[in-house]
Structure formats: structure tokens, C-alpha cells
C-alpha positions in Angstrom: -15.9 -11.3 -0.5 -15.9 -8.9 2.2 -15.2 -10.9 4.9 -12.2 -12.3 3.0 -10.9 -8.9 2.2 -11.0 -8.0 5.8 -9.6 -11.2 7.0 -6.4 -11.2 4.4 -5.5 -7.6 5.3 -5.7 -7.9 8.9 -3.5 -10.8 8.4 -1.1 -8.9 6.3 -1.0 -6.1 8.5 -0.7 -8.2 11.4 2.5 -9.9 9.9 4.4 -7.2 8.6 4.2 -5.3 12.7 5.6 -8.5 13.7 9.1 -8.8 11.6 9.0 -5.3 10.5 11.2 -4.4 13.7 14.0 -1.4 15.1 16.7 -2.6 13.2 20.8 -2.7 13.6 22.9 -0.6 11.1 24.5 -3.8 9.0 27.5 -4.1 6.4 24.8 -2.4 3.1 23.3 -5.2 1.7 23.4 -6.6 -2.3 19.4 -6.8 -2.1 18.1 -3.7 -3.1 15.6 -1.8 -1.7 12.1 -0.9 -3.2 13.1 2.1 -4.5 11.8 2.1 -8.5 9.4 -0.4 -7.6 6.3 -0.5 -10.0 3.0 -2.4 -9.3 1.0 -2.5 -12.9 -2.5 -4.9 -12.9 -6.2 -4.9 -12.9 -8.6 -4.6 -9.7 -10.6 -7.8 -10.1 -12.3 -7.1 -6.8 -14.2 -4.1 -6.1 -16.6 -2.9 -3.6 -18.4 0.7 -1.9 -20.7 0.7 0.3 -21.4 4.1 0.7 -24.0 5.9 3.6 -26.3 8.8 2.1 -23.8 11.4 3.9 -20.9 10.5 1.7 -19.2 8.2 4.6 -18.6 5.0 4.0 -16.2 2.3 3.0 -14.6 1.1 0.2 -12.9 -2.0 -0.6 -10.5 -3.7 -3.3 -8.2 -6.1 -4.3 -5.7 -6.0 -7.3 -3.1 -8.0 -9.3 -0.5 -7.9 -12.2 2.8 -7.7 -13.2 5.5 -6.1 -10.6 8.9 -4.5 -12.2 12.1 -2.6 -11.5 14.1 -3.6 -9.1 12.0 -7.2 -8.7 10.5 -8.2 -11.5 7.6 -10.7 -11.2 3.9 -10.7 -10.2 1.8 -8.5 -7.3 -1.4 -8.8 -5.2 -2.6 -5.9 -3.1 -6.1 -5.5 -0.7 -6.9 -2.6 0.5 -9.7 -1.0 2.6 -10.6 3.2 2.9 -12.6 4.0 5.9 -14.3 7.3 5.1 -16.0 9.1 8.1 -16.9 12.8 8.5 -19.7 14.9 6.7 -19.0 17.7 3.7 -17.0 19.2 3.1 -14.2 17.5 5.3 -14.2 13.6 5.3 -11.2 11.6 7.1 -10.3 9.1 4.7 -8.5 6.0 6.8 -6.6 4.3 4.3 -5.1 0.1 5.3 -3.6 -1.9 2.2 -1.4 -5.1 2.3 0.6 -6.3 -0.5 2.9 -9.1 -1.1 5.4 -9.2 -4.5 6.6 -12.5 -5.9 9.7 -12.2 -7.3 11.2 -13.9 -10.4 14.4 -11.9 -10.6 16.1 -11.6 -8.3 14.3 -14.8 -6.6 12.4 -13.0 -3.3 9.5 -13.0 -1.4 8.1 -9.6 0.0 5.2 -8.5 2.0 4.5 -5.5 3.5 1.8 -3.2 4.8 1.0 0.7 4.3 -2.0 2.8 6.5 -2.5 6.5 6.5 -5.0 8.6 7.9 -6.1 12.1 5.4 -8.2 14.5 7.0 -10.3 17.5 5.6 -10.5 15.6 2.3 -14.1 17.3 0.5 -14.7 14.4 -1.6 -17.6 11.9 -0.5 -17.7 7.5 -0.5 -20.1 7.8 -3.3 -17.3 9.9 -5.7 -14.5 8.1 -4.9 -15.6 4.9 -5.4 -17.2 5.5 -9.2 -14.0 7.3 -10.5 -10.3 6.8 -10.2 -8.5 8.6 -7.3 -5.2 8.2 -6.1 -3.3 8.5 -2.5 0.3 9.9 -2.6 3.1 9.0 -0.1 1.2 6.5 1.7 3.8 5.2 4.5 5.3 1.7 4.0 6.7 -1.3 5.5 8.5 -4.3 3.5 9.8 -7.5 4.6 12.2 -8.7 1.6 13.4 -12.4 1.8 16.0 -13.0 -0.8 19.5 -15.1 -0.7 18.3 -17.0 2.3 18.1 -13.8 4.4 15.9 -11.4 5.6 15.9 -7.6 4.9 12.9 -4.3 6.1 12.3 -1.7 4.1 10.2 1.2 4.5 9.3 4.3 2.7 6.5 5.9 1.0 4.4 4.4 -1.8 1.9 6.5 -4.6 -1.1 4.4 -5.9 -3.9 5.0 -8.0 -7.2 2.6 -8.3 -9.9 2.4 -11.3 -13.0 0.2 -10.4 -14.0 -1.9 -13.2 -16.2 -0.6 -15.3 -15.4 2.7 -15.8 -14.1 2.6 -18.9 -12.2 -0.3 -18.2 -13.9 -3.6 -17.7 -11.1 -4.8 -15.3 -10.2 -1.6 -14.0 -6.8 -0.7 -13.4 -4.4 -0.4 -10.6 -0.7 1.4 -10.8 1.9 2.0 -8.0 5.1 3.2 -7.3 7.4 2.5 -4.3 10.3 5.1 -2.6 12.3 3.6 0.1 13.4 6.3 2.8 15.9 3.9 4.7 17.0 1.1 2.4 16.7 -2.3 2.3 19.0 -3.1 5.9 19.4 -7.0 6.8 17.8 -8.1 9.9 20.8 -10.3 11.8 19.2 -13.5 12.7 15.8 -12.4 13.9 17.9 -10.3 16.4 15.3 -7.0 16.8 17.9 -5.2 19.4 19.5 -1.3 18.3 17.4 1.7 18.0 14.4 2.2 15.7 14.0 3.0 12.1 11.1 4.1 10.7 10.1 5.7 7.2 9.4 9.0 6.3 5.9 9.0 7.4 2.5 11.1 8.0 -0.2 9.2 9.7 -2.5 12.5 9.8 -1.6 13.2 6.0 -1.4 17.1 7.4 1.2 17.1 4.2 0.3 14.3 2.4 -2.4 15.3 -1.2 -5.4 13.1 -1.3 -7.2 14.3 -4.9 -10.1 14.7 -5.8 -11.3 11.6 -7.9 -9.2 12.1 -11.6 -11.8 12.1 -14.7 -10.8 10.4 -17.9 -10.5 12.6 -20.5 
């Protein structure tokens, strides 16, 4: 299962840096963006392996029922690299995530990766309780109306393993686009750069601590 984890994120990753590129200011397009996105499922996949220090690495994959602005079903992988000792752990965060869309009719697929530093909460804690990463960078490719569209923004996502409470766990996400969904003219990559709103050292971005059911 690992190996598979591994090998569909670095795909998705690999895929979205390809036709995630500097964009052209366009005519604003009818597709919206992923602005009011929700991601709703379970985490059928789930796996920590965790070092006696509190490094480690954690691993999961989830899936459900995607609405707001496309309304339809999600998968998502994602892999945390923690390193460090207490009380300061870097947590290195990689997901890739693809939405199927019913309505509208679209395909989208996208990546996020953020790096949190000075976080004081070990592999062996975050793996056995939910947690949750806020404004997690973003990239999207949207293909809808036979044409192709990038998004980027920031994204908020929390993760329950299965079995704590819940024997499927539970995954939630919500998506904030910082730029818009902007039409990419032809495959033409020319004209300046956008990029999202991002942190990759998460010097501003929260990582908390583990959340405890009540």
C-alpha cells in the first residue's frame, strides 16, 4: 500500500508542475474557480510509521462526495514527513487530489505541499487523533467545456484515521482560490507568472495540535 501511495502522489504532483504554468491574463472565464469547494468522505487508507523520537511518516488516502461549485465525487493521497526532535518537529506536508465532476461536467487535478516548522506535536500523536493543516498552498488544473483553466489558492483539511471513533475515519476540506480560475490559451505557457498566496515554511500558517473528540 505504501508503495502505491508513494507512486500515485508523485505522479499527481509530477502532473499538476507540468500544466500548472505562468499564465496570460484572458477574457474571465464562465468556469468558476474552487472557491467554496468542499471535499466530504472517509480515509479508507491509513498508515504511521512512527520512530521512538516522535519523527516519522504518515500516510493516507481518502474519498467521498465533493460539492459547491463542482458537485461530484473526490480522491485525495497524502503523505506528512515529520523530522526534528521535541519540542519542534518540521512537519513536510505533499497531497494530490483529483475531483470528478458531475455538475458542471469537469475533470480537475491538482497538488498542495507545505513545509510547518517548530510544530511540538510528535508522529506518534498525530497519527492516533485527528489534526488538521490550514492554508495549505494549492494548484488546480480544471478541464471543463473542452478547455483548460489553473487555479491556485489555499486549501484547509482535516484527517481522522479509522478507528478512532469512526471505523472509516473521516476526511473534510475546503478550498479558497487566490487568483481565479484563468483559461490557459491553447497550451500557450508565455506571460508572467501567477502563483497563489502561499507559505512553503508555514512561518504564518497554524498547524494544531491533534483535536480530541469531545
Amino acid at each position: 500500500m505504501l508503495r502505491r501511495l508513494i507512486r500515485g502522489l508523485l505522479v499527481s504532483l509530477a502532473i499538476t508542475v507540468a500544466l500548472a504554468p505562468v499564465v496570460r491574463a484572458q477574457t474571465p472565464p464562465t468556469t468558476p474557480s474552487l472557491t467554496g469547494e468542499t471535499l466530504t468522505g472517509t480515509v479508507p487508507e491509513f498508515e504511521a510509521r512512527c520512530n521512538p523520537d516522535g519523527s516519522g511518516t504518515i500516510f493516507w488516502a481518502a474519498s467521498g462526495a465533493a460539492t459547491g461549485p463542482y458537485t461530484g465525487s473526490f480522491r485525495e493521497i497524502g503523505i506528512a514527513f515529520i523530522s526534528g526532535t521535541a519540542p519542534n518537529f518540521t512537519y513536510r506536508v505533499f497531497v494530490g487530489f483529483t475531483i470528478n465532476s458531475n455538475v458542471p461536467p469537469a475533470g480537475i487535478f491538482g497538488s498542495k505541499q507545505i513545509t510547518v516548522p517548530g510544530v511540538p506535536v510528535t508522529c506518534q500523536v498525530s497519527s492516533s487523533r485527528p489534526f488538521f493543516v490550514q492554508r495549505v498552498p494549492y494548484q488546480a488544473t480544471i478541464r471543463a467545456h473542452d478547455e483548460t483553466y489553473h487555479d491556485a489558492g489555499v486549501s484547509n483539511f482535516i484527517v481522522t484515521r479509522p478507528g478512532t471513533g469512526l471505523p472509516n475515519g473521516s476526511f473534510s476540506e475546503d478550498f479558497t482560490s487566490t487568483v481565479g480560475a484563468t483559461l490557459l490559451p491553447g497550451g500557450d505557457s508565455g506571460g508572467s507568472t501567477t502563483t497563489p498566496e502561499s507559505n512553503s515554511t508555514g512561518s504564518s500558517v497554524p498547524f494544531a495540535s491533534p483535536l480530541v473528540n469531545e
